[in-house]
N, C-alpha and C positions, 0 to 999 in steps of 0.2 A: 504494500500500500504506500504510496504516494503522501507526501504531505497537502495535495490537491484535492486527494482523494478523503480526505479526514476534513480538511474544513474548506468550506463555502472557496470556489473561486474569485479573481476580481469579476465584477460585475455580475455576479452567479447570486441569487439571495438564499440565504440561509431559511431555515425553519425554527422559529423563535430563540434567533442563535445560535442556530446548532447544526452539523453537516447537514445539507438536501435529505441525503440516506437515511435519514433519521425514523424519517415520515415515512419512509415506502419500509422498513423494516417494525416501525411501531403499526405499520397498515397489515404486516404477513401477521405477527403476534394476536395484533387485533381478533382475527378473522381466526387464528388454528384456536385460540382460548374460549373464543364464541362454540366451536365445535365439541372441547372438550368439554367446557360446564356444562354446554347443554345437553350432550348425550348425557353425562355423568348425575345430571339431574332426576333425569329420567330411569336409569339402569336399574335402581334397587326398587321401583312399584314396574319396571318392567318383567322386573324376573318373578316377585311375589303374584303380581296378577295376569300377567299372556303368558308364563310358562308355569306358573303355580309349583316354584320349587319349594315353597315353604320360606318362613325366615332364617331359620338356621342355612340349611343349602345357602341359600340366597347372599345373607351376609355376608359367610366364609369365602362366598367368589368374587362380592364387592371388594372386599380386604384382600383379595391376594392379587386383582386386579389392580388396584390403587398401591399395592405395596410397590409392584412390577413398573407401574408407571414411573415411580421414586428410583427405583434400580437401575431398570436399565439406561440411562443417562449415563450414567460410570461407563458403561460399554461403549456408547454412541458417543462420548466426548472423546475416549482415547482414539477413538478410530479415525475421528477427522482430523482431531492433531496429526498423526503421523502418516494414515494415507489418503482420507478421502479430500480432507477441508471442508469447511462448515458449509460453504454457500451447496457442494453437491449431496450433503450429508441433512442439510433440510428439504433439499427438494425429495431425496426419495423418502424420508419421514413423511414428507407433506402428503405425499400418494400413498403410503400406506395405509395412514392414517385414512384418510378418506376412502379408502376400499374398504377395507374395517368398520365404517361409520354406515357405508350404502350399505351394507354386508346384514347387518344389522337391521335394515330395514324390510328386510325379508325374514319375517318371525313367523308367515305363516299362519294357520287357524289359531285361537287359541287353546291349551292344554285342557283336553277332560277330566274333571277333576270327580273324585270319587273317595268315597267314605266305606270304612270296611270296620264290621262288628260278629259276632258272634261266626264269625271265621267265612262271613259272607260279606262279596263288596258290594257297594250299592250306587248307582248312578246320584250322582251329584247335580240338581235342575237349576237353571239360573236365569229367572224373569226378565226381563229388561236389561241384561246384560251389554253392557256400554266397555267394548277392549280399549281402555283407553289408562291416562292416568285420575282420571276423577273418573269414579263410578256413578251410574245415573242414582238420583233422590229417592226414585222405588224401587230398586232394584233387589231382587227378594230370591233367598235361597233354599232349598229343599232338598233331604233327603228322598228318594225314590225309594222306599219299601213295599214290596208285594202290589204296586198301583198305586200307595197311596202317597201322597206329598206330607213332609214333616220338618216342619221349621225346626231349626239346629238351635239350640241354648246353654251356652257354655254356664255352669256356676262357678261361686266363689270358690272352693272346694278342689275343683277341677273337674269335676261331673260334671256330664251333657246328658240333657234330657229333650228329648222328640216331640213336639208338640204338633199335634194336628190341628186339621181346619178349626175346631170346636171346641182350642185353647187348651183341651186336656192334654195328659201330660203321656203319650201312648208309649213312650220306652223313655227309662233313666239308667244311663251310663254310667258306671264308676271311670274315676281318674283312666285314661290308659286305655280305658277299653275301646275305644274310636280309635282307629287310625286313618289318620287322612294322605290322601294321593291323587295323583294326576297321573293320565295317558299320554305322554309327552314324544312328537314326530321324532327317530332318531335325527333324521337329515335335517331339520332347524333348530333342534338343539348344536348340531357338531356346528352351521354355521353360526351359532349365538358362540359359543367358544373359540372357533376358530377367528372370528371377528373380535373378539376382545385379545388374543392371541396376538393377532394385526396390530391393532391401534397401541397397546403396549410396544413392539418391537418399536413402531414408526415414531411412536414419540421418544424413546430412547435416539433415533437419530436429530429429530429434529429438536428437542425440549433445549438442551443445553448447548445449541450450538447456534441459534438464533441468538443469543444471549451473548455468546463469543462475538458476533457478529460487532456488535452493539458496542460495547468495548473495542474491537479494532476500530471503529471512528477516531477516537482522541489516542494522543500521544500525550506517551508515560510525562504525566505532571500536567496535563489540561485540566485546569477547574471547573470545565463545562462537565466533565464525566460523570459524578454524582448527580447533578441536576437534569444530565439525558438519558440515564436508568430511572430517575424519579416519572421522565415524560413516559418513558416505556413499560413502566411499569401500572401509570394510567390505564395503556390501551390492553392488558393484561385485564384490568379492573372494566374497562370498557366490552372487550369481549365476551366477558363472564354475565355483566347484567344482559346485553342484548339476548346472549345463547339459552340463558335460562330462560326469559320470557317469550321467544317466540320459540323456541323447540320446544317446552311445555304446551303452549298455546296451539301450534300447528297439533301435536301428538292427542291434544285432547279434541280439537275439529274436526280432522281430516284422516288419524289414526295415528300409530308409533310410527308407520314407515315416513308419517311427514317430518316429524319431529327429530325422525334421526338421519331420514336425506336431507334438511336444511341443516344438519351438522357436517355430512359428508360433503354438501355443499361449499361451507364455507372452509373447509381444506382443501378444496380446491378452488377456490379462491386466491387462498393463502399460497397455494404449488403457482398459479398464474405470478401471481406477483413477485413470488422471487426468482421464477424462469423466464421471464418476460419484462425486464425491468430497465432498457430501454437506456442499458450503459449505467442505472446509478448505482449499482454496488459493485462497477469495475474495480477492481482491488481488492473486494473485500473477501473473507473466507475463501479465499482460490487454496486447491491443489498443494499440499506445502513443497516446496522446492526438496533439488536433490534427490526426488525416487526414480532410481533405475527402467522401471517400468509400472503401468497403470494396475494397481490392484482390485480397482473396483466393481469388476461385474463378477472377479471370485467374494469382495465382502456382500455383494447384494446377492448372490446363490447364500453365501452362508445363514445373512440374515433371513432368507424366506426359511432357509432350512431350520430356523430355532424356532419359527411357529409351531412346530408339531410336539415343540418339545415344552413352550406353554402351554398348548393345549393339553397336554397331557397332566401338567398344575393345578389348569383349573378344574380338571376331571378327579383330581383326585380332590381338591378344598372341597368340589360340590359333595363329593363320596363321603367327606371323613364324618366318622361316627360322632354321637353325644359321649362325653365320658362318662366309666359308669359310675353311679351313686357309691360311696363308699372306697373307689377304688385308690385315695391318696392322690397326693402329688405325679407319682410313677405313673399313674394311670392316665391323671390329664394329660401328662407329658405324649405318652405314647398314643391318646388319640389326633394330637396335633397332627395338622396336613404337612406333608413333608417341607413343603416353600415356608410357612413361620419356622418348622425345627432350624431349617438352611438359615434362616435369617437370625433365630435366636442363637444359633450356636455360633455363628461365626461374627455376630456383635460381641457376645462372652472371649470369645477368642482376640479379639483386634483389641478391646479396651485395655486389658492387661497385656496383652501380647506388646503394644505401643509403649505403652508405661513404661514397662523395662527393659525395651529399648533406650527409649530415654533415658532413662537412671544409668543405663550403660556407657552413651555415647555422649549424651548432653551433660550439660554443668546443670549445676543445684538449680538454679538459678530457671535453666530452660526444661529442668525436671518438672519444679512446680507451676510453671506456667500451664506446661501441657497436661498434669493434673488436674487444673481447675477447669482446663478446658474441656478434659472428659467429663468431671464432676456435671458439666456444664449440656454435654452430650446426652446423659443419663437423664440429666432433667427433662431436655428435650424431646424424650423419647415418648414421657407421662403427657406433657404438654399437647401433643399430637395425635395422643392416642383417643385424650379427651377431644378435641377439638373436629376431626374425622368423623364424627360422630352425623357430620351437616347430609350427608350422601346417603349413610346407612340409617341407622334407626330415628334418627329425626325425622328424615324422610319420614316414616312410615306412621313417625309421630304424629306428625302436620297432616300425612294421609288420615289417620282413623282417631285420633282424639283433641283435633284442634278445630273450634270455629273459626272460618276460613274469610268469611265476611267484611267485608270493609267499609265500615259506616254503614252497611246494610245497603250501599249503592251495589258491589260486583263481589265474586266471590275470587279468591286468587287461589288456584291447583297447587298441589303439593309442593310440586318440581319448581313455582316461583317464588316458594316460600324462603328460598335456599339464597335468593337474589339481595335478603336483605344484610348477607354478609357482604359483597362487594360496595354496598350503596352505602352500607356504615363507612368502610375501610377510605374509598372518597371523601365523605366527611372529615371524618377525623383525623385521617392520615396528616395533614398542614394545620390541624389544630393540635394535634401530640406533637408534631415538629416543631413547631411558636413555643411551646410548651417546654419542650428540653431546652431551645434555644435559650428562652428565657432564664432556666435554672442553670444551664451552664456559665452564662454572664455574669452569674453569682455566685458561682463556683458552688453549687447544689444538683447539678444534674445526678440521677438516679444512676449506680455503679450497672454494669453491665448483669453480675448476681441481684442485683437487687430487681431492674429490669425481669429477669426470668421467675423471681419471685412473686414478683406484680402477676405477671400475666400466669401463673398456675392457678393466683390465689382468682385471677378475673377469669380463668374457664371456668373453674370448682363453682363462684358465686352465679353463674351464665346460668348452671342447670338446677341450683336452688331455686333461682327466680321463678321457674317452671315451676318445680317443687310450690313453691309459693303459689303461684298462680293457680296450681288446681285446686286449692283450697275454694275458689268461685268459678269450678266448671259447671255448664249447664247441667238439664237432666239427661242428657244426651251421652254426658262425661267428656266432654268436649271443654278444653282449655282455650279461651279468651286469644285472639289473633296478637293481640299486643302484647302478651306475657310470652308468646314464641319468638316476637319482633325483639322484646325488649334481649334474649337470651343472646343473638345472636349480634345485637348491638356491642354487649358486653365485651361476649368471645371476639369481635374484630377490635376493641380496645386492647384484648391480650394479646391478639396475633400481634400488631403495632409495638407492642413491650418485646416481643422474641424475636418474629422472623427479619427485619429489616436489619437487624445488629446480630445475628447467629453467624451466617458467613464472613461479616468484617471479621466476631470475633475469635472463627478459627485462624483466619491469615495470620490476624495480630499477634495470638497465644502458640503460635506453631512452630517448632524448631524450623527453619527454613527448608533446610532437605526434604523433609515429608508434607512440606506445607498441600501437595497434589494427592498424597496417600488421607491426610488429615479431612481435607475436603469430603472425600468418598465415605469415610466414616457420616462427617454429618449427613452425608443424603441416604448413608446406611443405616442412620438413627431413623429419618423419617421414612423409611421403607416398612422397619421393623414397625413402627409406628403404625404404618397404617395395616398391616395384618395385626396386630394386636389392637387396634379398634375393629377390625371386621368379629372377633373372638369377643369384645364388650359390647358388639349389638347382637350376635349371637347370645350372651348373656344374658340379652332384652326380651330374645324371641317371646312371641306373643302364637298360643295355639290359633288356626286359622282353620276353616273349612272352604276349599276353593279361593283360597288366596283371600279371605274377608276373615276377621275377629267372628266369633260369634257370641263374645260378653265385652262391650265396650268399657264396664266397670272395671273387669279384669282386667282389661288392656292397660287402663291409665295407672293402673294399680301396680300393674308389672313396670312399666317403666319409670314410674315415678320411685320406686323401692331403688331400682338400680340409680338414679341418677341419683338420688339424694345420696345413698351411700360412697360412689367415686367421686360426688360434688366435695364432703365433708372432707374425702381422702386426700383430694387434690389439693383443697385449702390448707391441710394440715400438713403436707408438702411444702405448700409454698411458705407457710411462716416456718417452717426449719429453713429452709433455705435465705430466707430474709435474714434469723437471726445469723445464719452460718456465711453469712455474706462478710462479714470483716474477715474471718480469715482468708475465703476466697479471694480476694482482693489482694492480700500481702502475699499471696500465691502469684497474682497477677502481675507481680512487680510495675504498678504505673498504668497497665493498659486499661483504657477505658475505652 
């Protein structure tokens, strides 16, 4: 890259100071983030209600999905460094991506779902059945015995009892004895997997190398650097509200396949604009110099060839058993899906494996820095774990126990409820910034421990407020729109305390040799992260018959027990961490 190619030519205008490039690369982000939130919006009421895997299933494939999104970056970063280069390393992300997105729009009938008792299954009937993400107002479900239709009723207990036309009560089930299922197509289940397979690999090429991108603009020591991630990091926040509202909005009009072609859509949008970009990212991300010969259509066979090898991840998260009652720690352990073991074991292995390294090769001095920094990693893990929660069981929350209404003028779908974290994060983002500003002037800004403090203790208080707020759900058990608003307001007040100073503060706290090994750990914290929130909304699971609650009491009851519990936990986290913030700090020697 040019010094022409980094900033504005003579008589060339700039984009509010900043290379041309700026605009057409915060346009490609734009457009792939609108893709990703808004499928991502949709994916966990797509899988509970057009394929009726259940919430367990269902979770477990969120979380291992979303963990794989985290991971593979590691892969697709190294690759363009040394052979592809970023700019050819997004374009074929960008098409993956978007094959994976259409891919997905082809789900097919929906899943027959069936109830099985006294060692007979029984046809599952469903009224008004709307495949959509909001189910229709009457839509009304029955069991099929012998001819006769029998409304499903979960109790507190866990017993289900049968109720006929004439309210009586014609069969009651103990705990257990229902099992519920669906008839599911093999051939649009393998494309529902093999498409989440897809858009995992494709965003490992294109995720962190757009990013790269962005960064070669300015030369090492331009002051505009920080302020042109802050504009890109906008159109990141811009993508995310447009994709949730109308990919919810189309999925609930005109079906899922609209919802999730205007996501494969706009990846290829994204593939147009940085294949088609009319000379302005000449320089940018090109081919790294010095390779002997082209590697790249052996790394693009390679990477179609790791699809089959996701797929086989998420076939086994959808499989993995419930742990059984009684069986200990050994027992959860061993019914985890093989991708959390991978990920749990080899975070256990890198956090002390590093360590002493360091104690070995570094000085005291660069010991406890990168100490505090793992200390820091750990934290980050819980922080995440809480916070993931917005895709999986929130979703499901906002689906079946949230008044969805708005001043009683519209109602807003599950999948747009999700929107009110990027709409916070805009707010706030330049008023938490004014904020530090301010207290740094006074030499009071908030230590970087103390930062990660805050925002535990603002996730843990995010799902009390719920907590709180069901105290005045209707008779419906439906919790108030504004107490799911207000939850989420919170949680992007905390993400603003973590994620925007996480990256600075591995560079800063990292012996400089490992500073690129150091990195991979953190987005290896948020990976684990997110498979260890798919396993705490599977903790949520709520019984369902064809993909519906069939005790709304129970439901809010279920989730309200788990939240309040990890809420308390996470709080009491975050104040050991505040108090244990001054040593952190003399660990840190100076970095803030």
């Amino acid at each position: 890259m040019t010094e022409t190619d980094a900033t504005p030519a003579t008589g060339q205008k700039g984009w509010f100071g900043h290379p041309p490039a700026l605009a057409r690369l915060f346009t490609i982000e734009m457009w792939e983030r609108f893709g990703y939130y808004g499928m991502r919006a949709l994916l966990m009421l797509y899988l509970t209600k057009h394929f009726v895997l259940g919430d367990h299933a269902s979770a477990g494939l969120y979380g291992g999905y979303t963990a794989l999104v985290y991971l593979t970056p590691l892969v697709g970063g190294l690759i363009a460094d040394q052979y592809l280069g970023a700019k050819r390393s997004v374009r074929f992300g960008a098409l993956l991506m978007a094959a994976g997105y259409i891919a997905l729009a082809f789900g097919g009938a929906p899943s027959k779902a069936w109830a099985e008792y006294d060692g007979v299954r029984h046809e599952i009937i469903v009224e008004n059945f709307r495949d959509g993400p909001t189910s229709a107002a009457n839509e009304a479900r029955y069991v099929l015995d012998n001819g006769q239709k029998l409304t499903i009723k979960g109790q507190a207990d866990g017993s289900i009892d049968l109720i006929s036309a004439d309210g009586a009560v014609a069969r009651s089930l103990p705990q257990g004895a229902l099992k519920e299922g669906s008839d599911k197509d093999p051939l649009h289940l393998a494309i529902l997997l093999t498409a989440l397979a897809t858009i995992a690999v494709g965003n490992g090429f294109f995720k962190p190398n757009i990013s790269t991108m962005v960064g070669a603009l300015y030369a090492p020591g331009d002051s505009r650097r920080d302020a042109g991630f802050t504009i890109f990091y906008m159109g990141i926040n811009l993508g995310s509200i447009l994709g949730q509202f109308l990919c919810a909005l189309l999925a609930d009009h005109i079906g899922w396949w609209g919802g999730f072609g205007i996501a494969g859509i706009g990846m290829l949008v994204s593939f147009a604009l940085v294949t088609f970009h009319g000379g302005r990212l000449n320089g940018l991300g090109d081919t790294p110099l010095g390779q002997t010969r082209d590697r790249g259509v052996v790394i693009y066979v390679l990477a179609l060839l790791a699809i089959p090898a996701l797929y086989w991840l998420f076939s086994n998260l959808m499989s993995a058993p419930r742990p059984t009652p009684g069986a200990g720690i050994i027992g959860m352990i061993m019914a985890l899906p093989v991708l959390t073991k991978v990920l749990n074991l080899t975070f256990l292995i890198a956090i002390p494996g590093i360590l002493v390294w360091a104690w070995r090769a570094g000085s005291r001095q660069e010991f406890e820095m990168m100490l505090a920094a793992m200390v820091l990693v750990v934290f980050n893990v819980l922080f995440w774990t809480l916070f993931e929660q917005a895709g999986s069981s929130l979703s499901l929350f906002a689906d079946r126990n949230t008044d969805r209404s708005v001043f009683g003028l519209f109602e807003m779908s599950a999948p747009q409820t999700q929107n009110f974290n990027p709409i916070s994060v805009v707010i706030l983002a330049p008023i938490l910034s004014a904020l530090w500003g301010a207290l740094a002037a006074r030499g009071r800004e908030p230590s970087i421990p103390v930062k990660f403090g805050i925002a535990l203790i603002g996730v843990g208080a995010g799902f009390l407020i719920l907590v709180l707020g069901a105290q005045f759900a209707d008779d419906q058990f439906r919790v108030g729109l504004f107490w799911l608003a207000a939850l989420y307001v919170v949680h992007s007040a905390a993400e603003l305390c973590i994620s925007p100073v996480g990256l600075s503060m591995i560079t800063k706290l990292s012996i400089a040799r490992i500073t690129g090994l150091m990195m991979g750990v953190w987005f290896l914290s948020i990976s684990l992260a997110q498979s260890l929130a798919g396993l705490l909304a599977q903790s949520a699971s709520v019984e369902t018959v064809g993909g519906e609650v069939t005790n709304p009491k129970l439901s809010l009851e279920t989730y309200l027990a788990i939240y309040e519990k990890f809420g308390l936990i996470t709080i009491g986290v975050g104040v050991l961490l505040l108090i244990g913030a001054r040593w952190l700090r003399r660990w840190m020697h100076g970095v803030n």
